[in-house]
C-alpha positions in Angstrom: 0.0 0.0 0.0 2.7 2.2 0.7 6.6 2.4 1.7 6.0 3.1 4.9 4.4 0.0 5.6 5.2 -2.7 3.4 5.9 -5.3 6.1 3.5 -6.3 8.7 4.1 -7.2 12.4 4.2 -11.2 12.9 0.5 -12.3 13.4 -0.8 -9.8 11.4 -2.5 -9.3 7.9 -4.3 -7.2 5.4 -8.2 -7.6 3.9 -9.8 -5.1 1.8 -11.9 -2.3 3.9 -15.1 -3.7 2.3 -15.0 -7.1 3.9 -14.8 -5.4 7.3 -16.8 -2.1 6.9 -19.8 -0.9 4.7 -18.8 2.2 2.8 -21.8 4.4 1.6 -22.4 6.6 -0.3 -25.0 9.4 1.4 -25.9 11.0 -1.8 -25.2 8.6 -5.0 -26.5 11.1 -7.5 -24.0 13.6 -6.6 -26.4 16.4 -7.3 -26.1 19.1 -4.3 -29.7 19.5 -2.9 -31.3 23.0 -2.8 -30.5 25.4 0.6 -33.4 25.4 2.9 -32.5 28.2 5.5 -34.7 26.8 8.4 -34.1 22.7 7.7 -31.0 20.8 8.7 -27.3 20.7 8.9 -25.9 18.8 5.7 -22.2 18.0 6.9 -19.3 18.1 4.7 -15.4 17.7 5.8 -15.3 21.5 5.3 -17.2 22.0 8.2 -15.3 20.4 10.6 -13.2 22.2 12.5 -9.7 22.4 13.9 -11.0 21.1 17.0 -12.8 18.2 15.3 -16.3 20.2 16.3 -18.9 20.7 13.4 -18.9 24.1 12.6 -23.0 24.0 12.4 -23.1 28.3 12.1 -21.6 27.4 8.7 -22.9 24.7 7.2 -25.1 24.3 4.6 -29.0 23.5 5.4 -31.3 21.2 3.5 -34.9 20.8 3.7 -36.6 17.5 6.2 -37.3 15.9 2.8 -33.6 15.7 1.9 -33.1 14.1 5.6 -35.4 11.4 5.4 -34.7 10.1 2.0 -31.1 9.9 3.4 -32.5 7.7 6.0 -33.8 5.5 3.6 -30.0 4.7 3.0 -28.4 4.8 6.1 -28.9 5.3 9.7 -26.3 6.5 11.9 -24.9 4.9 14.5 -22.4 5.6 17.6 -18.9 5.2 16.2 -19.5 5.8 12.2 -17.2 8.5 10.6 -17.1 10.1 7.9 -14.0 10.5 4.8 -13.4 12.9 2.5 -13.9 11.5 -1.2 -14.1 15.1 -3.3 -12.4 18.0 -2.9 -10.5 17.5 1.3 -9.5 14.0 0.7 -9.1 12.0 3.9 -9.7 13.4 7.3 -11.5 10.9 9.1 -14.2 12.6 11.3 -16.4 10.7 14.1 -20.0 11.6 13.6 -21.3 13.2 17.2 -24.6 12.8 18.6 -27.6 13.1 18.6 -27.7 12.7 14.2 -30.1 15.3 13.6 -27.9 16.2 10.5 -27.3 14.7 7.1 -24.4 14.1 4.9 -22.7 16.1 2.1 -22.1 14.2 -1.3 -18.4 14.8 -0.8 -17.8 12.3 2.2 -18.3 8.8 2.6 -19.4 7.4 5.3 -18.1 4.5 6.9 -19.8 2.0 9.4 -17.1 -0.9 11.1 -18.6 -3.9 11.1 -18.0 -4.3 14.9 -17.9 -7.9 15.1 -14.9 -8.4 12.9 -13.1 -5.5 14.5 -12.2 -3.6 17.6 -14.5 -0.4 18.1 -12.2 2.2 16.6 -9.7 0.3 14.9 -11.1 1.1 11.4 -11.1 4.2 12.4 -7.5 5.1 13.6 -6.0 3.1 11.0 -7.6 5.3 8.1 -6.2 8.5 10.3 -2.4 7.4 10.0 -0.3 8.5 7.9 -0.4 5.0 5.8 -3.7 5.5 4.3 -2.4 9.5 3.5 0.3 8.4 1.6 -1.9 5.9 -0.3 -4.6 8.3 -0.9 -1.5 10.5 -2.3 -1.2 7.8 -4.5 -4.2 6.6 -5.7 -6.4 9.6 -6.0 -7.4 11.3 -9.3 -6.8 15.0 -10.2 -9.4 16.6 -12.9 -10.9 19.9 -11.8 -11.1 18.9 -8.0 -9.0 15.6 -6.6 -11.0 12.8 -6.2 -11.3 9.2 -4.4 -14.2 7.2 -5.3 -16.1 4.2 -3.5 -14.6 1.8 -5.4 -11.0 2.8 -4.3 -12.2 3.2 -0.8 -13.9 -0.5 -0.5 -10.7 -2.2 -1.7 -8.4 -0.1 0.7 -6.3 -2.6 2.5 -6.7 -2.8 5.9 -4.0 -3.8 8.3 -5.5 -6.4 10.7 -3.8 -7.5 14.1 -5.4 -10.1 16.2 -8.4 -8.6 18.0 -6.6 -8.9 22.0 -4.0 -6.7 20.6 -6.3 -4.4 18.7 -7.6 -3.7 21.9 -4.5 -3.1 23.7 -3.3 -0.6 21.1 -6.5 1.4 20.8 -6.8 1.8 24.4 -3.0 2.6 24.0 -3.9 5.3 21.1 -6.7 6.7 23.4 -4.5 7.4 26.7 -1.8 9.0 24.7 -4.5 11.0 22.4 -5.6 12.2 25.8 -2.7 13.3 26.5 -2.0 14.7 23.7 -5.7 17.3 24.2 -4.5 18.1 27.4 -1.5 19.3 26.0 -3.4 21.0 23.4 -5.6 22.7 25.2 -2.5 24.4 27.2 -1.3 25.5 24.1 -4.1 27.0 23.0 -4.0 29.7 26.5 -0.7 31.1 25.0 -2.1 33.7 22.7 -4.6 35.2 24.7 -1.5 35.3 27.7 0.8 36.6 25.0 -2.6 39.5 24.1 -3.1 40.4 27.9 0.7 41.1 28.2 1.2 43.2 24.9 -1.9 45.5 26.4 -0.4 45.3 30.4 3.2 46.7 28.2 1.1 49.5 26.4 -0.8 50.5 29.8 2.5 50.8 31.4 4.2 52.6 28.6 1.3 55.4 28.3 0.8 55.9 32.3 4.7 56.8 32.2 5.7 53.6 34.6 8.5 52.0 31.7 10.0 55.3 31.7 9.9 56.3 35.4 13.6 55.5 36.0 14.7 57.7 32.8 12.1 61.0 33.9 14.0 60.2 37.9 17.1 61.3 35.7 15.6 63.8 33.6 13.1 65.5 36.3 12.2 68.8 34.0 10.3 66.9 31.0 6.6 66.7 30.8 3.7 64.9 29.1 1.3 66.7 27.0 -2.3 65.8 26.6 -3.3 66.5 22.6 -5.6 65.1 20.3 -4.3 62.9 17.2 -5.3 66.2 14.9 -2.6 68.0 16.9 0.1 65.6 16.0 -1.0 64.7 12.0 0.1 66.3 9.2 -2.8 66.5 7.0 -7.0 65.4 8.0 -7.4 61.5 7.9 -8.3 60.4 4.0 -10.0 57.2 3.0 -8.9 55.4 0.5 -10.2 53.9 -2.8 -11.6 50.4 -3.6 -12.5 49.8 -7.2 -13.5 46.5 -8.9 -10.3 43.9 -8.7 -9.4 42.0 -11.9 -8.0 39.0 -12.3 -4.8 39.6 -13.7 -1.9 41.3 -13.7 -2.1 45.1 -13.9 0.1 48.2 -12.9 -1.6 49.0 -9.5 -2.0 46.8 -6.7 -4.4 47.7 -3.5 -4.5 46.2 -0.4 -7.6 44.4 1.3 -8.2 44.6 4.4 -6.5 41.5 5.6 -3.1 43.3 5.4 -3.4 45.5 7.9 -5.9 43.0 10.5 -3.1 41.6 12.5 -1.5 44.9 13.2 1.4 44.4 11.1 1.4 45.4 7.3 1.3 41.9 5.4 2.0 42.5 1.5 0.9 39.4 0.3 -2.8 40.8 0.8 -3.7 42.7 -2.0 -5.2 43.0 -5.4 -4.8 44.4 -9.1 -7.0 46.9 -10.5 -6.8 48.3 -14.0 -7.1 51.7 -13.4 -4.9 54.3 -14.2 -3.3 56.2 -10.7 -1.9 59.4 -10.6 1.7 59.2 -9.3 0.3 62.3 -7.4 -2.8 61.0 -5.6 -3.1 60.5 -2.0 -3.4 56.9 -2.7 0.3 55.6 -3.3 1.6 54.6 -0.2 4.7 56.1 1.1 7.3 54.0 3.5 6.0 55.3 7.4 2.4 56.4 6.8 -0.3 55.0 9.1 -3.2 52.8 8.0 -6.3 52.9 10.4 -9.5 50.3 9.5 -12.4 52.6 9.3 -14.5 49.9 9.2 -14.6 46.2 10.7 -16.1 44.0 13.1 -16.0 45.7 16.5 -12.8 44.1 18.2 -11.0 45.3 14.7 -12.5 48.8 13.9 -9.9 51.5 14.3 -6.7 48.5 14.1 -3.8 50.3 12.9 -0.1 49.0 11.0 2.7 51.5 9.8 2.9 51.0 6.1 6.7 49.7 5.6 6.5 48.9 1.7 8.3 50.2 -1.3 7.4 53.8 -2.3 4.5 54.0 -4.2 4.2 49.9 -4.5 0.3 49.9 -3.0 -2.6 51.9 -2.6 -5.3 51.4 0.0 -9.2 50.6 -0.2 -11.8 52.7 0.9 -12.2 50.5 4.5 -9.2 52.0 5.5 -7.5 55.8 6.3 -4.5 56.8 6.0 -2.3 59.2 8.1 0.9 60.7 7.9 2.5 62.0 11.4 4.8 65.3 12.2 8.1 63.7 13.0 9.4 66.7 14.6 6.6 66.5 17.1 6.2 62.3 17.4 7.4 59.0 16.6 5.9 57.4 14.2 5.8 53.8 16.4 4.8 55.7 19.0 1.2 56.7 17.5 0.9 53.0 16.4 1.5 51.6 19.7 -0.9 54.1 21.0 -3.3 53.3 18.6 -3.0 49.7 19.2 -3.7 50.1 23.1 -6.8 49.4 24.9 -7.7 52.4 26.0 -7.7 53.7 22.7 -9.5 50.3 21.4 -11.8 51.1 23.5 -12.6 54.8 22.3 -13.0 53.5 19.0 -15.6 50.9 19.9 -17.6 53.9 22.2 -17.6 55.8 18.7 -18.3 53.9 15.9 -21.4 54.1 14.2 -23.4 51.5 12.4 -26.9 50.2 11.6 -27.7 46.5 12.4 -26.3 44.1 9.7 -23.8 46.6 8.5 -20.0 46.6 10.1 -19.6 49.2 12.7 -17.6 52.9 11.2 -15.7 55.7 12.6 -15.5 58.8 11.1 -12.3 61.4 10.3 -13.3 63.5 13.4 -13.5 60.3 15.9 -9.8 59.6 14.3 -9.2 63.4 14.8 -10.2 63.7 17.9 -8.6 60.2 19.7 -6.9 61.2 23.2 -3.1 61.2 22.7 -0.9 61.8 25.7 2.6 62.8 24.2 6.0 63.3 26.3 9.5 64.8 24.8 11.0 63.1 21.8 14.0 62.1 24.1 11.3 59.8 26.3 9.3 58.7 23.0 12.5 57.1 21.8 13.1 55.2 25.3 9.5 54.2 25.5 9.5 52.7 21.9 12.6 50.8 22.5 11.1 49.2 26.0 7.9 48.6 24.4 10.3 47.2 21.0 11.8 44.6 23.2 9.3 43.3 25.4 7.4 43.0 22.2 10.2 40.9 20.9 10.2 38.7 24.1 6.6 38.0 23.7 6.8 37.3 19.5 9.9 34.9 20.7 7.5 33.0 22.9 4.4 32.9 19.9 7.4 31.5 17.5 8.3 28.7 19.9 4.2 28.3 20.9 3.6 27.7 16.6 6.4 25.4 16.6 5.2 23.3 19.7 1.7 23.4 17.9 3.4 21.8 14.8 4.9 19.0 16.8 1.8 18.1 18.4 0.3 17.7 15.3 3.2 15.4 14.2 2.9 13.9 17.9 -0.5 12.2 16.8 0.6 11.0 13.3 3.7 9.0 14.6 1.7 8.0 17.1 -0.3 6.0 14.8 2.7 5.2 12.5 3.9 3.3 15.5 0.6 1.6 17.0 0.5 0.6 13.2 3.7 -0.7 12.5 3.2 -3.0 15.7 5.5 -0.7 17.7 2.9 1.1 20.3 2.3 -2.3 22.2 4.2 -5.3 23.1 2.7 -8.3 21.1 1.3 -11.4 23.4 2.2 -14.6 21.7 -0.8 -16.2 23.0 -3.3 -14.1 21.1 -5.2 -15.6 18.3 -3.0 -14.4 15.3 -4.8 -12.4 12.7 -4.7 -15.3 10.3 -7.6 -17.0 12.2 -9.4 -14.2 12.0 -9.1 -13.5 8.8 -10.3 -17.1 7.8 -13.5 -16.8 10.2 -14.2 -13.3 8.5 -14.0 -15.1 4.8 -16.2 -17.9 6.5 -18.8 -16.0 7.4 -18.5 -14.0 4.0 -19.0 -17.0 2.2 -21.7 -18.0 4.5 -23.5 -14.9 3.7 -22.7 -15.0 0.0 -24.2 -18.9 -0.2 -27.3 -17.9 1.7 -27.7 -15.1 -0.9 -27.2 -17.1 -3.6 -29.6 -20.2 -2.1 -32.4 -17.0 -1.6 -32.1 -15.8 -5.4 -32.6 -19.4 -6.5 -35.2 -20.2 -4.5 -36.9 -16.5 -5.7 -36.3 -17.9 -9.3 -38.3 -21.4 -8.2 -41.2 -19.4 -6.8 -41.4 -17.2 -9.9 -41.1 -20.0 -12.4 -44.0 -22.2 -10.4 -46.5 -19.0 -10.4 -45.6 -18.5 -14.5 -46.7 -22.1 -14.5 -49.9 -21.8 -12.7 -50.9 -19.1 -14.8 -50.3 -21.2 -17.7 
């Protein structure tokens, strides 16, 4: 099936997934059925999320009708899953409870036929990174990549004998636990990392990271102003005409680029439109961007524009201004921008009607509170404020990193409980072999029974043509 596991452990063997599992298909026509606003979910792997939660704010509804013909196919049961077949290949997903949902045309679901296997054992082994890499393989690429049911039945299956399917399942299970708990750690460090950005800004505007340097320098002083007082020119919006596809001249930002605080190039647009190498729009290396408009927690988020000159220009959700350098430092109107308090000004004045994504106007951006000391103490505070911010981006590196290896953590986790390495092996289980033979027993049983029924069907039929005659 693949390099990674061309030999089994001793006792062990393979069988095609169909033998051990039914594989249907929810929607065999393919046809996506109509949106029904007020009927139910209709689950696809895109709407599963990082958490392995159904995202059910997003998905897709279908109408009661579409539901129960479903049911006429399949009916869910505690440990089915779901695999992507279109589109997100893969990604084995456990369907929750209660099953008051239905199934996209894009997944296949799969039902272990629990007598043949351990509860779950189907299911880990099409996680691992063995059925990946022959997915990799085997799918086909047209428009969308693709891996139909007739791949999917004849998967092979590693099968170990069922005592030590157990054992490494349970094995899978305490170290996935582990594994959450770990996760769920993780997951605290950004909002810590957050908190103590806005704890360094607090501190910086109420004068406490520079309080050694004014002991020092007792005769400087911090002026209260407005943002108008320290601008060169009135706040301007920008410009956001219709993107093409291709190409052009001029490139303008979305939104996204400025979002995370930083400037991000990689977020923009073309537009074919001429712009005058005079307009207000070209960016120039130090101006300001403020979002005029976003959701709440993001209206009024600010970045210093740090690209080429004249490389960009900005859409109409955003403003841009240029400070007086002789009066401030640029980083230090960003960092104030990007504090709480000021946050928090921009939330008590945006405006908005219900539906639409809350504004602030040039005179809120005017008129924000800016509390300004010497140029001498602007320069210490940006530098105190430049390395604790360094500190804390040191910490989110390592936190992504640790979030990568986790990730890898559960993959080799089930390379190992896969390749017979998770467990020690009990020679007095009942190899696989055994099972194997009791499995194609019973299929044959089934098979003979199905064929004894069709002829007996055929007797039936031929005695009533008979009778008629």
């Amino acid at each position: 099936m693949s390099d990674e596991l061309t030999e089994l452990p001793e006792g062990w063997g393979w069988i095609s997934l169909e033998v051990v599992a039914d594989a249907i298909d929810p929607q065999p026509s393919h046809r996506r059925p109509p949106e029904c606003l007020q009927g139910v979910p209709y689950i696809g792997i895109g709407d599963i999320n990082d958490d392995e939660t159904i995202n059910f704010n997003r998905t897709r509804k279908v109408s009661l009708d579409v539901l129960k013909e479903h049911q006429e196919r399949y009916i869910l049961k505690k440990g089915d899953f779901i695999f992507g077949k279109i589109g997100t290949l893969g990604k084995p997903f456990k369907l929750p409870e209660p099953f008051d949902y239905t199934l996209s045309a894009n997944v296949i679901l799969l039902q272990s036929k629990r007598k043949l296997l351990t509860e779950d054992w189907l299911f880990y082994f099409m996680k691992s990174p063995f059925i990946e890499a022959h997915i990799l393989k085997d799918s086909s690429a047209t428009s969308q990549a693709a891996f139909g049911i007739k791949k999917i039945r004849l998967t092979p299956i590693a099968i170990a004998p069922i005592n030590e399917q157990k054992r490494i399942v349970a094995k899978i299970e305490e170290l996935n636990d582990r594994t959450q708990r770990a996760k769920e750690a993780l997951e605290t460090i950004p909002q810590l990392c957050d908190r103590f950005r806005q704890s360094v800004l607090a501190a910086a505007f109420r004068g406490d990271l520079t309080a050694d340097w004014r002991e020092q320098n007792p005769d400087v002083e911090w002026k209260e102003l407005t943002l108008g007082d320290v601008i060169k020119n009135k706040p301007r919006n920008g410009y956001s005409p219709k993107p093409v596809d291709y190409p052009t001249k001029v490139k303008s930002l979305t939104l996204t680029a400025t979002t995370s605080g930083s400037f991000k190039p990689e977020h923009f647009k073309y537009i074919d439109e001429d712009i005058e190498p005079t307009s207000h729009l070209w960016l120039t290396p130090g101006d300001i961007l403020i979002q005029r408009s976003n959701t709440l927690d993001y209206v009024g988020t600010s970045a210093i524009y740090n690209g080429n000159l004249r490389e960009f220009i900005y859409p109409d959700l955003m403003m841009k201004i240029q400070v007086i350098e002789e009066k401030v430092k640029i980083e230090l109107i960003h960092y104030l921008l990007s504090s709480q308090a000021t946050k928090e000004y921009f939330k008590k004045n945006a405006t908005g009607t219900a539906g639409n994504m809350p504004k602030i106007n040039q005179q809120v951006v005017m008129n924000t509170p800016v509390f300004i000391p010497c140029i001498e103490e602007q320069k210490q505070i940006v530098s105190l404020i430049q390395q604790c911010f360094t500190a804390i981006d040191c910490i989110q590196q390592q936190h992504q990193k640790a979030e990568e290896q986790l990730n890898q953590l559960n993959q080799s986790i089930l390379a190992k409980a896969f390749r017979g390495e998770l467990v020690p092996q009990d020679p007095d289980d009942e190899p696989a072999s055994v099972l194997l033979e009791r499995i194609r027993a019973e299929r044959e049983k089934i098979n003979n029974g199905k064929q004894k029924s069709q002829r007996t069907s055929k007797r039936k039929s031929k005695t009533v043509e008979e009778q008629e005659v």
